[in-house]
N, C-alpha and C positions, 0 to 999 in steps of 0.2 A: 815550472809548470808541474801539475799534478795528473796524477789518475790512478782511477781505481778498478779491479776485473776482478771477477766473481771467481770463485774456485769450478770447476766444473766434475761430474761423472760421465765418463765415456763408456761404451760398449752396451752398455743393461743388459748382461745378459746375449742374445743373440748377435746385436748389432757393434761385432769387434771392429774396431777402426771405421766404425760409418757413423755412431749416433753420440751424442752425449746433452747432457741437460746441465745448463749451470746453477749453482747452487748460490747458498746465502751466508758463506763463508768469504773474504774479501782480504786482497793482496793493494796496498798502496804506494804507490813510488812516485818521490819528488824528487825531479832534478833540477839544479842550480847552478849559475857558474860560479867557476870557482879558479884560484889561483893552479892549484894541483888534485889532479881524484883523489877524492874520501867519498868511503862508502859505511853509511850509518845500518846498522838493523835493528828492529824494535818485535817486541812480541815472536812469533816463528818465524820473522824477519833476520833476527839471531843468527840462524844458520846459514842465511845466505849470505851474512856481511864478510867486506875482505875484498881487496881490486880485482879476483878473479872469477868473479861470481857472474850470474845470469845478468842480473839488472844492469851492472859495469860491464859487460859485453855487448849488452842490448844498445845499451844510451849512449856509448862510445862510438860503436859501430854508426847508430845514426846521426850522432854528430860528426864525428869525422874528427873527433879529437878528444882529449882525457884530462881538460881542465875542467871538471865537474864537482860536483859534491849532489852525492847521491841518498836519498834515506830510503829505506823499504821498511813500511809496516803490514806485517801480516798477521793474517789469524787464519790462513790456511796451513794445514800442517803437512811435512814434507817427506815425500817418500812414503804415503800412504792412499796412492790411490786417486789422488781430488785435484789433481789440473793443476799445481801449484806453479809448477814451471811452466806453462804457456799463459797463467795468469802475470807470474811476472814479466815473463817478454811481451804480452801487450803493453802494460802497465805501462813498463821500463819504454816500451817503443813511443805509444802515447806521450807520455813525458817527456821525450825528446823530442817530440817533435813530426814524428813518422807520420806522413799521408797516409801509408795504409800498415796499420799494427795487426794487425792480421795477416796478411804476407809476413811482415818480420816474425810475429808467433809462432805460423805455423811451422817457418822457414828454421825458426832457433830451435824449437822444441821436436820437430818431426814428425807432429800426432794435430793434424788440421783440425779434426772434431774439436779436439778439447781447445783449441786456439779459436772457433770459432764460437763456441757457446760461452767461451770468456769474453770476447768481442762482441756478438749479437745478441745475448742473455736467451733467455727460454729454451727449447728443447730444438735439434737442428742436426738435421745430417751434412757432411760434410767428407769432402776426399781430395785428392790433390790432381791436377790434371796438368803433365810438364811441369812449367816452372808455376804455375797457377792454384788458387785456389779456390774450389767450384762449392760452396755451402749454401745450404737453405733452411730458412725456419720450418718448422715443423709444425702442426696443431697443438698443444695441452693445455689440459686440462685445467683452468686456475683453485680446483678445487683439491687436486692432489699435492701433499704433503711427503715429505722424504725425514725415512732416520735414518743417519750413518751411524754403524758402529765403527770406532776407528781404533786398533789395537796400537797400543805405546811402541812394540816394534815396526819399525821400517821395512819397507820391499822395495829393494829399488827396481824401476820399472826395467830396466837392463837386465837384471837375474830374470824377473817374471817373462822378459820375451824370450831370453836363451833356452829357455825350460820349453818352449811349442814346439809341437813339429812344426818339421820341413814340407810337409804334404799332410791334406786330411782325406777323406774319401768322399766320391760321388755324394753319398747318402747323408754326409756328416753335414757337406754344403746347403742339402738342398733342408734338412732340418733347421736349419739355423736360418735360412730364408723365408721358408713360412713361419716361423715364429718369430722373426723380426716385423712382418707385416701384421699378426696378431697383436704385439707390442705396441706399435705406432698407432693404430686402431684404440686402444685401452688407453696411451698417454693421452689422446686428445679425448676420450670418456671414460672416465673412473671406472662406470658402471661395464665395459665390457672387458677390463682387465683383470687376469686370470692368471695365477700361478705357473701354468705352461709358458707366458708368453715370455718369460725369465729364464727359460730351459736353452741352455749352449752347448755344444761339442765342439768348438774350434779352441777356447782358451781357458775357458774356467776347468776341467776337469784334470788338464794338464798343471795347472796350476795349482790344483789342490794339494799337492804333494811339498810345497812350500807353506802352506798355511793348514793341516792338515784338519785343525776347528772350523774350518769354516762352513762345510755341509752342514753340519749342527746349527751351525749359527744360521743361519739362510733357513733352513726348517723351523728353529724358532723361532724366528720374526713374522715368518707366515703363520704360524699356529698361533701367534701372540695377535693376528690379527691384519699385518701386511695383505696385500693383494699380490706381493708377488717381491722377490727379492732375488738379488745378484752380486756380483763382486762389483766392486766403483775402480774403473778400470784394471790397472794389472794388480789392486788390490794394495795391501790383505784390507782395506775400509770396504764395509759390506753393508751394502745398502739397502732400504724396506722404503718398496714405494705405499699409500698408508693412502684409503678414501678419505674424505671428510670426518673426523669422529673419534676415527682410529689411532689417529697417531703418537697423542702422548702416551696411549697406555702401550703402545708399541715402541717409545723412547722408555718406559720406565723398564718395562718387558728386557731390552737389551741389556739394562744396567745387569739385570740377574742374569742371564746367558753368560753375559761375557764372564759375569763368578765364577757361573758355577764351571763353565768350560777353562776357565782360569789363564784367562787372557786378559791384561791389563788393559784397561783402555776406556776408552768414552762413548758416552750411547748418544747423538746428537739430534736434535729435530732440525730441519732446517726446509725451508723453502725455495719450489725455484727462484732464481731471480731474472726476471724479464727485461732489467734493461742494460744488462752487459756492460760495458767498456764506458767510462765516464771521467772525461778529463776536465779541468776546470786551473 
């Protein structure tokens, strides 16, 4: 069997560990039986090949045994930000078999949002409740368009969390909750999203100090035209949400930023993608 899940961005800004939107970048894993596990990887698949990997824990685990042959082709890229590892554990769960690869996602990966908006596609909050996973779709916009810039170096999300505090303040919480509800307002109408509603103090400012270009980079994709931009989860991929109109000259706009700021990498257009988790 097959399937395929969409890469996702979680947090936008405000909404850390609640919100994420899946994207138009795409992780597929077939599994087969087989006499003894082999695991194939194609494209940013590469990296995760080898018996020990996500997919071969995934598809073992739901089988219940490790006569498989496994292929992963992706074109999410890894360790920057985009849901890569709960795109493969649906994927990888999907493919085996799993009644609910969502449970198994959020369950391998740790981070529900991004396990649900690989699973459900479109824009969708999400949290964990006990052993449970409680997501819902959200309104947007079909009209909104996404550039990721994605730098050539990695972050792995582990460094990006060890780096928060332990505690934020009263005032820190309640900013990041009224500009989460501005946000969710502007993703379902272009027209009322506003550069504020991407404004964080819980994980982007603490993080900046591993990515230290990235304020620049976040200013000029707004200036270049974005409505609003933020880190794509624990980063360093920084993302430009783009009205109708905007967005390629907002993908061309990144290619020079990331020059002139002298960060290797890639400026990407990509759209959401709405119908999630597809096995066949």
């Amino acid at each position: 069997m097959r399937a395929r899940a969409p890469a996702s961005s979680a947090n936008l800004g405000p909404g850390f560990d609640a919100l994420a939107v899946a994207l138009s970048l795409y992780v597929e894993v077939e599994v087969e039986p087989a006499p003894r596990l082999v695991v194939r990887g194609e494209g940013e698949g590469k990296e995760l090949a080898g018996p020990g990997n996500l997919a071969a824990r995934v598809a073992t685990g739901v089988c219940g045994h490790d006569r498989l042959a496994i292929t992963v082709r992706s074109g999410i890229p890894v360790g920057r930000g985009l849901g890569s590892s709960a795109a493969v554990a649906a994927a990888a769960a999907a493919a085996a078999g799993s009644p609910d690869p969502l449970a198994v996602a959020a369950a391998t990966d740790g981070h529900p949002e991004n396990a649900a908006a690989s699973v459900m596609g479109g824009l969708v909050a999400a949290t964990s409740s006990g052993s449970s996973v409680l997501a819902a779709p959200l309104a947007l916009d079909p009209a909104l368009a996404f550039v990721a810039l994605v730098p050539d170096r990695p972050l792995p999300t582990t460094t990006a969390r060890r780096i928060l505090p332990g505690q934020v303040p009263h005032a820190d919480a309640v900013f990041n909750l009224g500009r989460m509800g501005v946000l969710v307002a502007g993703l379902a109408d272009h027209r009322r999203l506003v550069p504020a509603a991407t404004e964080d103090r819980l994980h982007q400012p603490a993080r900046a100090r591993l990515f230290p270009e990235a304020a620049e980079l976040l200013q000029g994709l707004v200036a270049a035209g974005a409505r609003a931009a933020c880190w794509s989860g624990a980063g360093p991929s920084l993302l430009g949400i783009c009205a109708p109109g905007d967005a390629q000259a907002v993908r061309a706009a990144g290619v020079e930023l990331l020059r002139r700021a002298r960060v290797p990498g890639r400026s990407l257009l990509l759209r959401a993608e709405t119908r999630g988790l597809v096995v066949w």
